[in-house]
N, C-alpha and C positions, 0 to 999 in steps of 0.2 A: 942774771937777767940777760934775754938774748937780745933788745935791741937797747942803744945807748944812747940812741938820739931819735931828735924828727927825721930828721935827711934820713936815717937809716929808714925807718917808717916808709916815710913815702917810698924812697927807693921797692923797699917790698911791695910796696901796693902799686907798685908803675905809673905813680904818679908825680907830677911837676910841682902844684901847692895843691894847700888842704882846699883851693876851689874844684880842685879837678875827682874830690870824691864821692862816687858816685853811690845812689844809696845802696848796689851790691859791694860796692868796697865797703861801705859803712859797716856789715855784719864781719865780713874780712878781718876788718878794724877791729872790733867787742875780743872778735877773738885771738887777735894779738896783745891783748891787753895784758894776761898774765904774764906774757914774757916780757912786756917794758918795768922799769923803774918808775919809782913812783913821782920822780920829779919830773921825767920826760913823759909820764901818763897823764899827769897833771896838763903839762902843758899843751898835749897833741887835743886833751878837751877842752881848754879854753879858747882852741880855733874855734870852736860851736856854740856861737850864740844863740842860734836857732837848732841845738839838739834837739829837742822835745818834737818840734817839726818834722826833722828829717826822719829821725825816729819813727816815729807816727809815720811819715811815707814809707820807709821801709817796711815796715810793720802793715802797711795797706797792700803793698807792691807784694809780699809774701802771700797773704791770704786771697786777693784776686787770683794770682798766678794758681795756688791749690786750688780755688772753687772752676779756674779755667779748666785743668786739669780733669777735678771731678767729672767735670760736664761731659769734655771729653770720651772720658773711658767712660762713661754712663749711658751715653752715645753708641758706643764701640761692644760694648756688653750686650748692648739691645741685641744689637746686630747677629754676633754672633749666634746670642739665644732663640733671636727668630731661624737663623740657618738654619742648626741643630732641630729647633722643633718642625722645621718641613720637614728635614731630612724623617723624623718621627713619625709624623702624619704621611709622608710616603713608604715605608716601614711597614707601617700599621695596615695603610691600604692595599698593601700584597699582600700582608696576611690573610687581609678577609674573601681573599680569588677563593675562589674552587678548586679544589683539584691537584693543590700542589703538592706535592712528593715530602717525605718526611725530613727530605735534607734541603730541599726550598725554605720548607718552614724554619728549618733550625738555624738554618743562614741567616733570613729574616730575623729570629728573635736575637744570635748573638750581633745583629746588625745593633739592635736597639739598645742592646746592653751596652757596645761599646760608645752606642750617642750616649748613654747613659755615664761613663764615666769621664767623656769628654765635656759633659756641663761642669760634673764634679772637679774635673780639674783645671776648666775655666775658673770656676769659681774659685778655688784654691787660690791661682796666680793671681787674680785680681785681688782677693785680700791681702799677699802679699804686697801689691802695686801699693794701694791704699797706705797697708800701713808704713811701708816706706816713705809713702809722703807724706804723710804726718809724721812721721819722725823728722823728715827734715826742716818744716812749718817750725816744730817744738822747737827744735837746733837753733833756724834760725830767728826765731823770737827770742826766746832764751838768750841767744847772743846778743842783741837790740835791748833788751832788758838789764843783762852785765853790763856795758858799755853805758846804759842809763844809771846806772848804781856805781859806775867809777864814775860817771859825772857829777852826781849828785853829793858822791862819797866825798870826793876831791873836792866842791863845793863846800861842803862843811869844816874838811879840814883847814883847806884854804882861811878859812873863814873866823874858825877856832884860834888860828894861830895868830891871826891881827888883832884877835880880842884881848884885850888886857885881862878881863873874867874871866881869862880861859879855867874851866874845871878841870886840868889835868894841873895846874899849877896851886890849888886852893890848898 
């Protein structure tokens, strides 16, 4: 196990006490979780009596920041796609002159072709963008979720083990 204490803990998360964690160290935190011990993971979540809270903000704090995002590039996509389709409609409207020479036109068309692969690979990057950020949404829920399951986990052990019923002893 790589950490052996809280002190160690905070120390990595650059923090003084567990008041100073803020809800981006909190996913930090989920994911430090495999490498503490189970007595010292125990104990860094019984600083959180209001996990479920902070949790929940974290877990708000992630999904506004993605829909900020969305809005963003959604924003940002417009734009570009309106650029592209003038640059198209002016394109288009040289086309239809009179008169123009067989290497006017062909300029013209492979003009259009290349707006043509320039949306295609707009659009490309930005699914990339996307799904990058939903990967990282997933990551960090998924980490806010782990960090709920060693609370709750802990909670029961915790728990099992004061019980004189315990079903591991029957």
């Amino acid at each position: 196990m790589g950490y052996k204490s809280e002190d160690e803990i905070k120390q990595a998360l650059g923090i003084e006490s567990w008041r100073n964690l803020s809800k981006d160290k909190v996913i930090r935190l989920a994911a430090m979780m495999p490498d503490m011990g189970t007595e010292v993971a125990l104990k860094v979540v019984e600083q959180f009596p209001a996990f479920r809270d902070l949790a929940g903000d974290a877990v708000d704090a992630m999904k506004n920041a993605h829909e900020s995002t969305l809005s963003a590039n959604k924003e940002s996509q417009e734009y570009v796609y309106l650029a592209l389709q003038d640059v198209r409609e002016t394109l288009k409207g040289e086309l239809d002159k009179d008169g123009l020479s067989w290497e006017n036109r062909h300029y013209l068309i492979e003009g259009m072709r290349e707006n043509g692969r320039q949306v295609c690979q707009k659009d490309s990057e930005n699914k990339k963008i996307l799904n990058g950020q939903l990967k990282k949404v997933l990551l960090g829920t998924g980490a806010v979720v782990a960090l709920g399951v060693a609370f709750v986990g802990g909670k029961v052990m915790a728990e099992s083990k004061d019980s004189p019923e315990s079903p591991l002893e029957a």
